[in-house]
N, C-alpha and C positions, 0 to 999 in steps of 0.2 A: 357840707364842708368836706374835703379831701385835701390829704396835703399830696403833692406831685413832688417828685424826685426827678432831675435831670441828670439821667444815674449814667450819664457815659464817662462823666470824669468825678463825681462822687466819692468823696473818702468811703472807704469801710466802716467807719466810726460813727459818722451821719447816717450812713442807712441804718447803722444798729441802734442809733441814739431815737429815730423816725419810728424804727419796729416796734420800738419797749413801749413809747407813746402811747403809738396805735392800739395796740393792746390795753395799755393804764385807761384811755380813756373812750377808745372803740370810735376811733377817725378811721375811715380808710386811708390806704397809700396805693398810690399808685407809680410807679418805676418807669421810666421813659430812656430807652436806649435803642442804639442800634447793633446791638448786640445783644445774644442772650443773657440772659440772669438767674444765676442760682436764686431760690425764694427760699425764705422761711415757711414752714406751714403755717398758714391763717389766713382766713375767710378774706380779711381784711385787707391782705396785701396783694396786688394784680402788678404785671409787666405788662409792657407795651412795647414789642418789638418794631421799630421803623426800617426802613431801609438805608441803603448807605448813604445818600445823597448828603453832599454838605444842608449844614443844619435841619435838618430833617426831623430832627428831635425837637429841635425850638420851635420848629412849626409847625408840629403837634401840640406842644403844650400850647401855643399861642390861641390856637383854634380849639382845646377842647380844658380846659383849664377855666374856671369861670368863678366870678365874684362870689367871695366868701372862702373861698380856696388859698392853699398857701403853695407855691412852688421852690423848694429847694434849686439852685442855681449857683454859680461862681461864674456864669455869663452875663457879663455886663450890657454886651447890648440884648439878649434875651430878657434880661431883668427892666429894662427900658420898656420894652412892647409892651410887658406884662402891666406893669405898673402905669404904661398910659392908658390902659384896658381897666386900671382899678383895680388888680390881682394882685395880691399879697405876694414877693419875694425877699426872701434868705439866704442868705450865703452862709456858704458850710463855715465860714469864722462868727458867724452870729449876727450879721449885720443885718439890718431890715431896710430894704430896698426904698425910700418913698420917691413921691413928686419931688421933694424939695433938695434930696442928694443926688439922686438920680444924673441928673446934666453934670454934676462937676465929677463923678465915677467916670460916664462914657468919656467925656471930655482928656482926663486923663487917661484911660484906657489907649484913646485914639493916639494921643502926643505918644503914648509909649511905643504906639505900634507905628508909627510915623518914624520914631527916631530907631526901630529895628529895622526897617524897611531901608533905612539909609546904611547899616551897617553898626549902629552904635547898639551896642548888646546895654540891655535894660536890666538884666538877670531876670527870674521869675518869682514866683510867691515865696515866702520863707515855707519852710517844712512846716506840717500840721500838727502839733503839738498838744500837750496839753491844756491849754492856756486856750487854746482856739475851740479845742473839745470843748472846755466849760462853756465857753461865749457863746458856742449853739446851743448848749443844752439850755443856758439863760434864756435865749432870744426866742427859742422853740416852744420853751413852757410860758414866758413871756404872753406869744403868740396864741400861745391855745386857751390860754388861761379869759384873756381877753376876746377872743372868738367865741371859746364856747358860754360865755355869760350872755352874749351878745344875742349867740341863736335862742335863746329858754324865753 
């Protein structure tokens, strides 16, 4: 089990909320960006520096992310591949990716970006707040909580 971070657009809060985890319960993390990454000390936590290329980072995680693993994300169509692969994703508001929401997320993601494509302004995510802190820290402990009964 490893949880993955798609840490190029990543709150601050998620990775600290990911770090305390790892340590509570001794998951690795690993960090996937195209940019460097300040770390914390511990064993636990690795980066993964990609290169610039568009999605470069999704297609990493795509290909070395693997069943039993959970991948932080707020990429909808990244959170798609994952979860047709059978890989656990989470968005930084707490949501848990599956088969069965999956199509109506990308589905609107697309119409949104259809209707920006034409010029009608969609606006973006609300600010990341408290309320959205909690819902990960739920869905994260949620997640491990149910994962790690799984592996024993």
């Amino acid at each position: 089990m490893r949880i993955w971070i798609d840490a190029d657009a990543s709150p601050g809060p998620v990775k600290d909320m990911v770090f305390r985890a790892s340590r509570r319960v001794g998951v690795p993390v690993t960090l996937v960006a195209n940019h460097r990454l300040a770390l914390p000390p511990s064993a636990l936590i690795t980066a993964v520096h990609v290169g610039q290329a568009l999605d470069e980072a999704d297609h990493y995680l795509v290909q070395h992310a693997a069943s039993g693993d959970l991948v932080i994300t707020a990429d909808i169509p990244l959170a798609a591949r994952l979860v047709a692969r059978g890989i656990a994703a989470l968005n930084p508001r707490g949501e848990l990716y599956t088969a069965e929401n999956i199509r109506e997320r990308l589905s609107l993601r697309n119409f949104k970006e259809a209707l920006r494509s034409t010029g009608v302004a969609t606006g973006g995510p609300p600010p990341y707040d408290n309320r959205d802190k909690r819902a990960f820290a739920n869905g994260l402990d949620r997640w491990l909580t149910q994962n790690r009964s799984a592996e024993r």
